[in-house]
C-alpha positions as a printed Julia matrix, in Angstrom:
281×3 Matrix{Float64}:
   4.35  -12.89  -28.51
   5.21  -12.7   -24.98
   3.22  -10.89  -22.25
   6.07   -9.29  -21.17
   9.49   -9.7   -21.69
  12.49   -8.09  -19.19
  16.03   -7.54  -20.55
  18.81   -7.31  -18.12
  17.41   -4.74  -15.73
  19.95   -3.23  -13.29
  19.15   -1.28  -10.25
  21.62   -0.08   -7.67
  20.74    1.43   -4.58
  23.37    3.24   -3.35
  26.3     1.15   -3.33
  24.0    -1.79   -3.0
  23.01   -3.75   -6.41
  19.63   -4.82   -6.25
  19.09   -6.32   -9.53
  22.52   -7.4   -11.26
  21.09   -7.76  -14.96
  18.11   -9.5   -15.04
  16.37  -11.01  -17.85
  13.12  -13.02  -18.61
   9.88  -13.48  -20.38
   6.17  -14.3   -19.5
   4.15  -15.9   -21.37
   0.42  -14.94  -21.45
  -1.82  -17.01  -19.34
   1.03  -18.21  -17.02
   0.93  -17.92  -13.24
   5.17  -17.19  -13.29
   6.45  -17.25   -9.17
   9.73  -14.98   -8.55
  10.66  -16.82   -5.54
  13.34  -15.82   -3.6
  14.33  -14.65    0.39
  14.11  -10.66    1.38
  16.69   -9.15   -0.38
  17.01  -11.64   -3.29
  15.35   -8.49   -6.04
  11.93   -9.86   -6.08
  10.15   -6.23   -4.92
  12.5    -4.04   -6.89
  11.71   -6.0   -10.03
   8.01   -5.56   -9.63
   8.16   -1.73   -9.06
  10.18   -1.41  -11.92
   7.74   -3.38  -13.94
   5.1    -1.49  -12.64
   6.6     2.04  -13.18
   7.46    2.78   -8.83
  10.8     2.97   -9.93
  11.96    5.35  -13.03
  15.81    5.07  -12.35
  16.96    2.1   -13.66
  18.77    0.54  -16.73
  17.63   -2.46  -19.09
  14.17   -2.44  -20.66
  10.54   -3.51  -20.24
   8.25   -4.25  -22.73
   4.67   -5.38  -23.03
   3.09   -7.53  -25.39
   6.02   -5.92  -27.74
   5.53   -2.5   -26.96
   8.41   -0.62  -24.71
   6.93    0.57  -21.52
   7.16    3.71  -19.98
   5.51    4.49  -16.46
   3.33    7.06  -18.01
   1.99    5.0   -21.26
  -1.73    5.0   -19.81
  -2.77    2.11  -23.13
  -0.09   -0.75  -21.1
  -0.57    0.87  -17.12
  -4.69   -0.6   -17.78
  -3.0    -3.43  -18.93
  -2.01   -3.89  -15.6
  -3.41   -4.7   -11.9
  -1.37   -4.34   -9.28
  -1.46   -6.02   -5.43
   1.7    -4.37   -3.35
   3.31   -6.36   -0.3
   1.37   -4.28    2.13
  -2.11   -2.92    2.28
  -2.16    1.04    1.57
  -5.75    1.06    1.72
  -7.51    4.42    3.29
  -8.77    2.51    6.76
 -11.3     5.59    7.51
 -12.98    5.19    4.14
 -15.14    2.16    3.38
 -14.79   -0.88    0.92
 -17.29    0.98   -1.38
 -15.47    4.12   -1.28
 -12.01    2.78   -1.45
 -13.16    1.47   -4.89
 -15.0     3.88   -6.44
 -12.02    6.12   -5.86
 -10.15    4.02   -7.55
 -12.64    3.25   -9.97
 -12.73    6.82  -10.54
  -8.5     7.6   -11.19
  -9.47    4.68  -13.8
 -12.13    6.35  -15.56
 -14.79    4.66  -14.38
 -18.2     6.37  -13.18
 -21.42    5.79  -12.65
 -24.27    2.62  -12.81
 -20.75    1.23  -14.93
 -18.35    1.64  -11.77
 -21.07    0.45   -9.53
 -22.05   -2.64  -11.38
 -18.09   -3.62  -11.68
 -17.41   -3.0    -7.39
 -20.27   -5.42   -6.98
 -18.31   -7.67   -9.37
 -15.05   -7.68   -7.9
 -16.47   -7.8    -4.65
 -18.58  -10.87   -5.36
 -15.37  -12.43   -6.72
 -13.6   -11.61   -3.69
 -15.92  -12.94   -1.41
 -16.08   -9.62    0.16
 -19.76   -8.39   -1.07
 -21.72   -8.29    2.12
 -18.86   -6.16    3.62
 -19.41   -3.72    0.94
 -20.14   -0.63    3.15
 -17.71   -1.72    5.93
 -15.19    0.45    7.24
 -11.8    -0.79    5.97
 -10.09   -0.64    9.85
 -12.6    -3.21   10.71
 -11.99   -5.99    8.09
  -9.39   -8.68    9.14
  -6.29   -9.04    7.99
  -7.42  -11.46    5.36
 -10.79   -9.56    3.69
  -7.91   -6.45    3.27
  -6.02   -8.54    1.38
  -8.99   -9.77   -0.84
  -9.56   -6.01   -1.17
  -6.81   -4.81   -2.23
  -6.77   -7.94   -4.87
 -10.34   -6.66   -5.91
  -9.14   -2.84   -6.43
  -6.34   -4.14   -8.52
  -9.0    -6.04  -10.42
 -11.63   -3.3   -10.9
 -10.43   -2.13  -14.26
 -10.56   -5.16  -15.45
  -6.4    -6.16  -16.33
  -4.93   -8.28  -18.02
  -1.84   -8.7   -16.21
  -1.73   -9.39  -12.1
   1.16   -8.36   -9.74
   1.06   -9.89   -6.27
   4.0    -8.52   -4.44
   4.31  -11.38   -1.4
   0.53  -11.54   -1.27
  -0.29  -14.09    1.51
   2.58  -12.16    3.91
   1.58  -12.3     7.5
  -1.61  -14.21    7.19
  -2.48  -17.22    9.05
  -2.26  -20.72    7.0
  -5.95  -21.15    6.63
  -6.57  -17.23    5.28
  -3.39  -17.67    3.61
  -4.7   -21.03    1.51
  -7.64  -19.4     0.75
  -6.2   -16.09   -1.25
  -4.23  -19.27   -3.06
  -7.6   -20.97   -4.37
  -8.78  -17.18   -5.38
  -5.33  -16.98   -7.15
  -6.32  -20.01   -8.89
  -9.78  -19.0    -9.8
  -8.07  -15.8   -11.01
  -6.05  -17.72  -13.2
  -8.86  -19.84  -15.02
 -10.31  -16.54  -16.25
  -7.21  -16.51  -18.37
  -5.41  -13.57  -15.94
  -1.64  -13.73  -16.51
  -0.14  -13.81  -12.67
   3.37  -12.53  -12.32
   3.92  -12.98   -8.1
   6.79  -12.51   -5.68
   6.82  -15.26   -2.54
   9.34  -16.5    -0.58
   7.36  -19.36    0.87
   8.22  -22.57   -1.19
   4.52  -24.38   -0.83
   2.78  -21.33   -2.11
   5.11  -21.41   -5.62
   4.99  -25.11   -5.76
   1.1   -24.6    -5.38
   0.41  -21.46   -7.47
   3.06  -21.09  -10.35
   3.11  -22.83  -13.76
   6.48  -21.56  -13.72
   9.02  -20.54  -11.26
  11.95  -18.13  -11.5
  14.39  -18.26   -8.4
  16.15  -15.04   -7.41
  18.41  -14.12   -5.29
  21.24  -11.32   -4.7
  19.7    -9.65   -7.62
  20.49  -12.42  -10.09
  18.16  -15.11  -11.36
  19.58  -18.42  -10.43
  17.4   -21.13  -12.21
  13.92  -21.19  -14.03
  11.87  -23.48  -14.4
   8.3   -25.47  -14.06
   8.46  -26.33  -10.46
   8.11  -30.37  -11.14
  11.26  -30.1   -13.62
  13.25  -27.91  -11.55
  12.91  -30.82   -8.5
  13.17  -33.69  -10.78
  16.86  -32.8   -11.84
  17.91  -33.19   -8.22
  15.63  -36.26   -7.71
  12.34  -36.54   -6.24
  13.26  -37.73   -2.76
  16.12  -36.42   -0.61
  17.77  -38.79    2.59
  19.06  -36.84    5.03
  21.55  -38.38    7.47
  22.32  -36.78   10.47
  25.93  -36.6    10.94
  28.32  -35.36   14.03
  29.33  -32.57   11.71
  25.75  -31.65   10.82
  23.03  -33.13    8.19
  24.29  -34.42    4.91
  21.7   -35.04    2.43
  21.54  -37.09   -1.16
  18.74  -37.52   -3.72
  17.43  -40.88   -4.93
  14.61  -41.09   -7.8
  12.27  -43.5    -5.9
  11.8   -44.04   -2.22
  12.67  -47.77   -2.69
  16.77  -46.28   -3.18
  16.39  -43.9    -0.11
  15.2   -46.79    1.98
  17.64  -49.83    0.4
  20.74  -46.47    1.31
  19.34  -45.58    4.81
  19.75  -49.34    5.58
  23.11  -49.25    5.31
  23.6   -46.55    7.8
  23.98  -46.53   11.48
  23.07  -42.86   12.18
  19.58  -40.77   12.29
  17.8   -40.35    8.77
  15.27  -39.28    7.27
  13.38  -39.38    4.24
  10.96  -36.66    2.34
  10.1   -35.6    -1.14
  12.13  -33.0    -3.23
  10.86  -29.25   -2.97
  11.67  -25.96   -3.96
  13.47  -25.17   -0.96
  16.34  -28.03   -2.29
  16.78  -26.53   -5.27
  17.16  -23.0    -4.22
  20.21  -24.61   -1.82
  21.52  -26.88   -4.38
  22.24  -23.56   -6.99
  22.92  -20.95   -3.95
  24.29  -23.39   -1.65
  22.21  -21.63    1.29
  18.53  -21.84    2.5
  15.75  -19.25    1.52
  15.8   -17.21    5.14
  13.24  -15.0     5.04
């Protein structure tokens, strides 16, 4: 049985169609990447999903039961991690959890013993009684991964989780991803940087004007173009082609007279080669 499965959800906003019938399943266990640029869906699937957004047609389900924003047995199912912090910044890291902790059900030595938990998983423990306006940008986004954590889900939404953080911060949230993922957490994340799904997803589902365009694992998906592109730069711009070994991209640039260059296949190419435009975030 699937984690959860999505049939054709449509979502108009205004005159503008977000979601255009959407449809797909995760499994459980799977880190599954919506990747896509602003605007592609990505955000209005995951508040849909997560019961932010009531008005809309198609259906949810979880593990094979139909959800409804207010079933409270499949909302602990879930954690969720939205694109930007909406922590309380005059309230500490303590107190930001146990409030949470407490709209959960949670109290007491049980509460306490599980913020020292998630906190310790986080990396965030000694900042425990910190004041939330004075963490960096990167130990608020470990927080707000350890609130969505403190009840202890089964299922993980990271709405465009590493979004404005610097590479280094932003590689580290990836290895706590990972680490998330070996406890057997099933990820379901929105990105429109191409590394971080090549890095992070088992599987990758590329959106964009509110249809999904191809789904894959992210090896398979490149190997059907090839897994090195030549691109020769033209007088009317770059034109590129795919060869299966670098030994065919070399033996081909030979025979040219103009600027080229070689690099491996990634996400990015295959998102062009279906949409026939670049990810422009």
């Amino acid at each position: 049985m699937n984690e959860i499965e999505v049939r054709n959800l449509r979502k108009s906003f205004g005159k503008i169609e977000a979601l255009k019938g959407v449809s797909f399943q995760v499994e459980r266990g799977e880190v599954l990447a919506l990747l896509g640029p602003n605007g592609a869906g990505k955000t209005t699937t995951i508040k849909i999903l997560t019961g932010l957004i009531l008005d809309y047609e198609g259906e949810v389900f979880y593990r094979g039961q139909k959800f409804h924003p207010y079933h409270r047995k499949i909302k602990r199912l879930i954690g969720v991690v939205p694109q930007h912090n909406n922590l309380d910044k005059e309230l500490t890291v303590y107190q930001n959890l146990k409030l949470h902790g407490l709209l959960f059900g949670l109290s007491g030595k049980k509460l306490d013993r599980r913020i020292d938990e998630v906190l310790e998983m986080a990396g965030i423990g000694e900042h425990k009684h910190r004041k939330v306006d004075h963490l960096s940008g990167g130990m608020k986004r470990r927080l707000v991964i350890a609130r969505a954590l403190l009840h202890s889900p089964d299922i993980l939404f990271l709405d465009e989780p590493t979004v404005g953080l610097d590479p280094a911060v932003r590689r580290s949230m990836w290895n706590f991803v990972v680490r998330l993922n070996s406890q057997n957490k099933t990820v379901l994340l929105t990105t429109h940087y191409i590394e971080e799904a090549e890095v992070l997803a088992s599987r990758v589902l590329i959106m964009d004007r509110g249809v999904m365009v191809v789904e894959g694992a992210p090896e398979e998906l490149k190997r059907e173009l090839g897994r090195f592109i030549l691109e020769i730069q033209t007088e009317d711009g770059i034109e590129e082609e795919f060869f299966d070994s670098r030994h065919e991209a070399v033996e081909r640039a030979k025979a040219l007279s103009c600027p080229v260059r070689i690099r491996e296949v990634n996400l990015e190419d295959v998102f062009l080669k279906h949409t026939g435009r670049r990810i422009e975030v």
